[in-house]
C-alpha positions as CSV (number, residue, x, y, z in Angstrom):
1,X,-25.7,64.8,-72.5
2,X,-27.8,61.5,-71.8
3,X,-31.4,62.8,-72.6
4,X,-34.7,62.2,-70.4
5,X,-36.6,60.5,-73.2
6,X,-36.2,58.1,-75.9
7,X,-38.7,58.5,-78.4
8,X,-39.2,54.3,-80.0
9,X,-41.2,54.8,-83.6
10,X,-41.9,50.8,-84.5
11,X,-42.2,51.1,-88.4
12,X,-43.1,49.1,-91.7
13,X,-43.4,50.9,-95.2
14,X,-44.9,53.7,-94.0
15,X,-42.8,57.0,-95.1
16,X,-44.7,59.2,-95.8
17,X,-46.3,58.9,-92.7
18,X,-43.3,58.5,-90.9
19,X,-41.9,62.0,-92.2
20,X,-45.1,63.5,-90.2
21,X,-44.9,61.5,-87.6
22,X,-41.2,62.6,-87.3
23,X,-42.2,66.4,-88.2
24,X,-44.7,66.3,-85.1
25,X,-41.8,65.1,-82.8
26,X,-39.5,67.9,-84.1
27,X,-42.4,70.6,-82.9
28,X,-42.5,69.5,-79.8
29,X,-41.9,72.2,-76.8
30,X,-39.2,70.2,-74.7
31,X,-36.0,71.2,-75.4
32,X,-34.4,68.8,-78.3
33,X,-31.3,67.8,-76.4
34,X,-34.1,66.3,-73.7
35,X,-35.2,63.7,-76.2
36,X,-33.7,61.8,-79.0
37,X,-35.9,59.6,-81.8
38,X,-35.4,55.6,-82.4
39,X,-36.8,54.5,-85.3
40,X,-37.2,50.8,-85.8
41,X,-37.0,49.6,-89.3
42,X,-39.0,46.6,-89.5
43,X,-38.5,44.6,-92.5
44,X,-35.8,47.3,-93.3
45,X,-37.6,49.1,-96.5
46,X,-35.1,51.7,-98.5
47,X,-38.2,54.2,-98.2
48,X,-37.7,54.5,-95.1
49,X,-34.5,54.2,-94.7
50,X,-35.2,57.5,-97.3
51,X,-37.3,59.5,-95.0
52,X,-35.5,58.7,-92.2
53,X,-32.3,60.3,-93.7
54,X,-34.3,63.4,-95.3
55,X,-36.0,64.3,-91.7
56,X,-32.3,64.4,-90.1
57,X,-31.1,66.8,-93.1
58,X,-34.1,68.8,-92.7
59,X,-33.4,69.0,-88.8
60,X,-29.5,69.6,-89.5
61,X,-30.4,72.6,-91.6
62,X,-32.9,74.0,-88.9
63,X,-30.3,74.7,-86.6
64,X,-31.9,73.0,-83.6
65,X,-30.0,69.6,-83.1
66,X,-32.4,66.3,-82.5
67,X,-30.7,62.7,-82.2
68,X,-32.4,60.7,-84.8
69,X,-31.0,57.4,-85.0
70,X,-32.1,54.8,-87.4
71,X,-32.3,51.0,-86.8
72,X,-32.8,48.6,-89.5
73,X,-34.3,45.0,-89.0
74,X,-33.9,43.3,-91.6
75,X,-36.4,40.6,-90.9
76,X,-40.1,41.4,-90.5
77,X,-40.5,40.4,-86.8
78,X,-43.4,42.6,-86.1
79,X,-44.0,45.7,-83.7
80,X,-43.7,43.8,-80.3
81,X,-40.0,42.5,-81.4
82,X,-39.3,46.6,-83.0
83,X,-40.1,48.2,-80.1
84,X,-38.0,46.1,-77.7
85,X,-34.9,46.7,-79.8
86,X,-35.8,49.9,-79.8
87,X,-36.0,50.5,-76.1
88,X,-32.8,47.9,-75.4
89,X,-30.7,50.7,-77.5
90,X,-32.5,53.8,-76.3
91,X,-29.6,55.6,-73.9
92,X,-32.7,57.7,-72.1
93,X,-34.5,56.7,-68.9
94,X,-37.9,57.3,-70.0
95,X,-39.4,55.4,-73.1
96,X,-41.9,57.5,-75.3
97,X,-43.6,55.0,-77.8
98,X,-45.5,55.9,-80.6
99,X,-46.7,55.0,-83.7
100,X,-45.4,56.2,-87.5
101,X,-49.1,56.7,-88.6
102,X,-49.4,58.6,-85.0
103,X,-49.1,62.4,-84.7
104,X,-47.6,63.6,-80.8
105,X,-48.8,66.9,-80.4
106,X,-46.7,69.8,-78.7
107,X,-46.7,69.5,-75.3
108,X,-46.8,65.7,-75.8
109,X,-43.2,64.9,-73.6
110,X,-43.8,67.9,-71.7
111,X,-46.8,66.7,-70.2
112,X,-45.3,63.2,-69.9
113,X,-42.4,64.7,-67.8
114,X,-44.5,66.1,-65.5
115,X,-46.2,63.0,-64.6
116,X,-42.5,61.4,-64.6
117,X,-41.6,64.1,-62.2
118,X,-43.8,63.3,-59.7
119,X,-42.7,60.0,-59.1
120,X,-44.3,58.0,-62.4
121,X,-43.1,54.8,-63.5
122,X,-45.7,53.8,-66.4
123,X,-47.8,56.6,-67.8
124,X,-50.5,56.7,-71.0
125,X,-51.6,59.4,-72.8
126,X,-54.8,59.9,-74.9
127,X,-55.1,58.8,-77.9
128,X,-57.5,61.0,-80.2
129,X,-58.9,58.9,-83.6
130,X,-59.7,61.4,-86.7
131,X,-61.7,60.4,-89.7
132,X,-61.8,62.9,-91.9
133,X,-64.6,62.6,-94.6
134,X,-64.6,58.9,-94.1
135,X,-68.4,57.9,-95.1
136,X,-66.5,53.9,-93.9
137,X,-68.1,52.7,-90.4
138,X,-65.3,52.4,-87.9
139,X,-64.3,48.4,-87.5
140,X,-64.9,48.0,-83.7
141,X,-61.2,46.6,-83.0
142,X,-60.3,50.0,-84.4
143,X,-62.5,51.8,-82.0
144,X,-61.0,49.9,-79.2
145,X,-58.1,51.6,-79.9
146,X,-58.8,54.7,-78.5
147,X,-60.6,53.3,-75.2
148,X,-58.5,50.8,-74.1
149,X,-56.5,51.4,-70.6
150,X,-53.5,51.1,-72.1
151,X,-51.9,52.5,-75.7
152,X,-48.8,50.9,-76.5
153,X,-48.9,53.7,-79.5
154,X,-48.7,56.4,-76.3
155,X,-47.7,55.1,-73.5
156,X,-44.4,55.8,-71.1
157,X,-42.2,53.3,-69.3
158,X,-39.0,54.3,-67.2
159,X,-36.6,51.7,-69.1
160,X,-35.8,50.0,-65.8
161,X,-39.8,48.8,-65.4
162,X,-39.5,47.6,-69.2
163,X,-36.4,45.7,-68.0
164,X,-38.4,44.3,-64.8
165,X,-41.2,43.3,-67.3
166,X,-38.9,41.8,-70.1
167,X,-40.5,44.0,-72.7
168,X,-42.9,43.6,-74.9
169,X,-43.7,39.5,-75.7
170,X,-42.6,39.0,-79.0
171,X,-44.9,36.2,-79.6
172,X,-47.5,39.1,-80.9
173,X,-46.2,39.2,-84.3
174,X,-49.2,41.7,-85.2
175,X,-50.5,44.9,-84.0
176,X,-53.2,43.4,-81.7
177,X,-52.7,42.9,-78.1
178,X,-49.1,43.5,-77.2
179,X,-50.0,46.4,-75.3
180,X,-52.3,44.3,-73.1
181,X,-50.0,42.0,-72.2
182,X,-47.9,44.6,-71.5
183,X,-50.2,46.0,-68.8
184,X,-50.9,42.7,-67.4
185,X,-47.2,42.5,-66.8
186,X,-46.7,45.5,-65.2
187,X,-49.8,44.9,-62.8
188,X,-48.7,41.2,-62.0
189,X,-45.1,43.4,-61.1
190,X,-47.2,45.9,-58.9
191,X,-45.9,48.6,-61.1
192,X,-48.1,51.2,-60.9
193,X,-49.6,52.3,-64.2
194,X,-50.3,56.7,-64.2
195,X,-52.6,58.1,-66.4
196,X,-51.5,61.5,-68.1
197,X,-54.2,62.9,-70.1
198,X,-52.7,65.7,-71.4
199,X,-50.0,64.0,-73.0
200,X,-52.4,63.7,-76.3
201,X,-51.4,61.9,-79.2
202,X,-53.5,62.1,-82.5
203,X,-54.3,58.7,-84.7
204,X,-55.7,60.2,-88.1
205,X,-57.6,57.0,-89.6
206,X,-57.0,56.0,-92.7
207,X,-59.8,55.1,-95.7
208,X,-59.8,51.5,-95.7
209,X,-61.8,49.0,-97.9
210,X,-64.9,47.7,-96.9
211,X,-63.2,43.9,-96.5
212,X,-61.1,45.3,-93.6
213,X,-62.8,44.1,-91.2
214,X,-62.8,40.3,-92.3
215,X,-59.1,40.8,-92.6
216,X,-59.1,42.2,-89.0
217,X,-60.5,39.1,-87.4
218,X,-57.4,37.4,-87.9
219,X,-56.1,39.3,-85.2
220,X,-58.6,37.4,-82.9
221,X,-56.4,34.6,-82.5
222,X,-54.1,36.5,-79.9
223,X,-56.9,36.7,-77.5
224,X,-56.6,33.2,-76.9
225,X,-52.7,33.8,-76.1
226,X,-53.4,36.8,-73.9
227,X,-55.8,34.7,-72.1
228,X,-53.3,31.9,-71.7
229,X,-50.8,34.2,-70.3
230,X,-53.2,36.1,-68.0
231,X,-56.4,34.1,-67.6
232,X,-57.6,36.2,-64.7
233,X,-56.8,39.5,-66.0
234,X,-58.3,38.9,-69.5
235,X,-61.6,38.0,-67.4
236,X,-61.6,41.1,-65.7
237,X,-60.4,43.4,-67.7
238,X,-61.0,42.4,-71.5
239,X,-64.7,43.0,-72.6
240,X,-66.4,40.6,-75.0
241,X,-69.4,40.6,-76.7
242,X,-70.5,37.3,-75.4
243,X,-74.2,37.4,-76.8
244,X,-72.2,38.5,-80.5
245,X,-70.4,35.2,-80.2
246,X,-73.0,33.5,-79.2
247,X,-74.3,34.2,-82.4
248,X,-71.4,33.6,-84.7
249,X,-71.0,30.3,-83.5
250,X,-74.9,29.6,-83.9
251,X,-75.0,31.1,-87.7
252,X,-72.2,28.8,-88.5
253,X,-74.2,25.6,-86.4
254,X,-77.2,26.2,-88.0
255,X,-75.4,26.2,-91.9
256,X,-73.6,23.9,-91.6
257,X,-76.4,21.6,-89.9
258,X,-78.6,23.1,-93.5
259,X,-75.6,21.5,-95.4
260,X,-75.2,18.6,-94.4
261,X,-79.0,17.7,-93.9
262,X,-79.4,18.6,-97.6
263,X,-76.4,16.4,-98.2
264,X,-78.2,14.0,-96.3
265,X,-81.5,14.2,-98.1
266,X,-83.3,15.8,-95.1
267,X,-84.9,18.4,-96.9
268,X,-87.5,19.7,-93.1
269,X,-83.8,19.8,-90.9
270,X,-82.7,21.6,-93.8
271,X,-85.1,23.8,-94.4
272,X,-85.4,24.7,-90.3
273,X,-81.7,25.3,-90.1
274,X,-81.3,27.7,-93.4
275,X,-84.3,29.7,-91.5
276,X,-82.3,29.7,-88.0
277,X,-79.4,30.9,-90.3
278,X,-80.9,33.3,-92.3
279,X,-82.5,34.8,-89.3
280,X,-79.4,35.6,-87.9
281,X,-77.9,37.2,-90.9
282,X,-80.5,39.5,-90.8
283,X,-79.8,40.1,-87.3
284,X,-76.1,41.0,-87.8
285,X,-76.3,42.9,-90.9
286,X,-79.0,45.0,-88.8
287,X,-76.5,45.6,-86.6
288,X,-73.9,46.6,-88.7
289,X,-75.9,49.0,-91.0
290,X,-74.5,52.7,-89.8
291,X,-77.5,54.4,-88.3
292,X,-79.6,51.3,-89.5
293,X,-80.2,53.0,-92.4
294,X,-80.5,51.3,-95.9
295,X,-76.8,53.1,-97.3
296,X,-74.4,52.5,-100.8
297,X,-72.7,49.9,-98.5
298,X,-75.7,47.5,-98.3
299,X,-74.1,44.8,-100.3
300,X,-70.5,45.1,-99.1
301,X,-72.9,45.3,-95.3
302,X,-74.5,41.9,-96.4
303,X,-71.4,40.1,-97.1
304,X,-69.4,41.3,-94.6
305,X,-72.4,39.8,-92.1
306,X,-72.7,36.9,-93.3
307,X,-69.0,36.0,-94.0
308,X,-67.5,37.2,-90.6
309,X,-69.6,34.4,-88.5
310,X,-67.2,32.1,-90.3
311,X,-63.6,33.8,-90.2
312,X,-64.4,35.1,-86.0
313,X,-65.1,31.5,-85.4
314,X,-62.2,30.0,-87.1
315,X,-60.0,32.4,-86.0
316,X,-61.3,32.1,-82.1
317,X,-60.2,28.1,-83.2
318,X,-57.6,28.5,-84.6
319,X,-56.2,30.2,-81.7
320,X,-57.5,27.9,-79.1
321,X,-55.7,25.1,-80.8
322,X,-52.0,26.4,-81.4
323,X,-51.7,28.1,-78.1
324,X,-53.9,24.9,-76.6
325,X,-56.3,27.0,-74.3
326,X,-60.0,26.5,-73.9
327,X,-61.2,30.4,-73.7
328,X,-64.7,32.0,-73.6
């Protein structure tokens, strides 16, 4: 029997949250032999590879049958170039994607058919963030997450619009902004995109370190590429903090104006452009004190505002230059 849904998992060294990813999938209220399960091995890890195997026993013993087929990639190739294997192999007509650190509740592909039913061809659930006892801010690209149009970690495609489409572009080797250039596709296609809200996915956030955030603005680089690729979609529909940028850029004018006028022996320029500088510090760690409140987190708060100026401006650069696009 050719099921209605293929379930695409895009994973990297994650088992143990794979195995409750995969758990949540095998509660789910639609008959089994309606959906089967791809999991996408990227970087192909034995762990995984592990889990993988253990869930299928675990299902074979329940006496409920679910297809759970397991495909290694042995290269790291990121999530964009996972999931489109895993869709290009999937045998059902409807593609469910999630994510292995993702938890589908229940009625997750029940809700989805519905919407399918009555005549969908793209559909996106909600995506619910959890932080247990977390005392950590949130980094803003992680809030995004759950507002954005679009959730590539719960989202629906009838396999024929993903062939329209070409996919996901595999030129996003990180998680950050595949699924947008996914949606841009399908609107420059005139695919209709549905909304199913009740198709609810949850994302339980993890404790990160207080550095996460620097690492994160690495990531900014592919907004100059989904700009490039949809310069009048990104203006519409991607928001920036324009004044916040505006500020980066001036912190890192003004110190490096302050070094190099020390350098220079121009002690006033230098003195006038450490102020400028240090008054926008101030500014941003303000900002990014949690209830601006004086916390534990003050220090880690105080270099994290003063360092990310440098790393959101380099990165913005960075990827201005190797995808050659001017960008605001």
């Amino acid at each position: 029997m050719i099921p209605q849904f293929s379930v695409v998992i895009s994973t990297y060294q994650h088992p143990a949250l794979l195995l409750k990813c995969l758990d949540a999938l095998g509660r789910q209220r639609l008959p089994r032999n309606q959906f089967e399960v791809i999991v996408v091995d990227d970087g192909h890890s034995s762990g995984t590879a592990t889990a993988v195997s253990l869930f299928t026993r675990q299902i074979a013993q329940s006496g409920r049958p679910l297809e759970v087929r397991y495909l290694p990639q042995p290269t790291q190739l990121g999530f964009a170039a996972a999931r489109n294997r895993g869709w290009k192999a999937a045998r059902g007509q409807i593609i469910a994607f999630t994510d292995d650190d993702c938890l589908p509740q229940p009625d997750w592909l029940s809700a989805a058919l519905v919407s399918f039913e009555r005549g969908a061809q793209v559909a996106t659930g909600q995506l619910r963030l959890t932080v247990p006892g977390s005392t950590t801010p949130l980094d803003p690209k992680a809030l995004c997450v759950e507002t954005g149009e679009f959730i590539s970690a719960n989202c629906f495609c009838r396999k024929s619009a993903l062939e329209r489409v070409g996919g996901f572009e595999e030129a996003y080797d990180s998680a950050w902004r595949q699924d947008r250039d996914l949606q841009f596709n399908f609107i420059q296609k005139g695919i209709p995109i549905s909304q199913c809200p009740e198709a609810v996915v949850i994302h339980p956030m993890q404790e990160m370190p207080w550095f996460t955030p620097l690492a994160n603005e690495r990531k900014s680089r592919y907004d100059a590429l989904l700009y490039k690729r949809h310069p009048s979609l990104f203006r519409q529909r991607i928001e920036t903090n324009r004044s916040l940028i505006v500020e980066y850029y001036a912190a890192v004018l003004a110190s490096t104006i302050a070094f190099m006028s020390l350098l220079s022996g121009n002690t006033i320029a230098a003195v006038i452009a450490f102020g400028i500088w240090a008054t926008l510090s101030t500014n941003l760690v303000w900002q990014r004190l949690p209830n601006r409140s004086i916390t534990a987190q003050l220090p880690q708060t105080i270099l994290t505002a003063i360092t990310l100026p440098f790393l959101a401006v380099y990165w913005r650069l960075y990827g201005a230059i190797k995808y050659k696009v001017l960008y605001w």
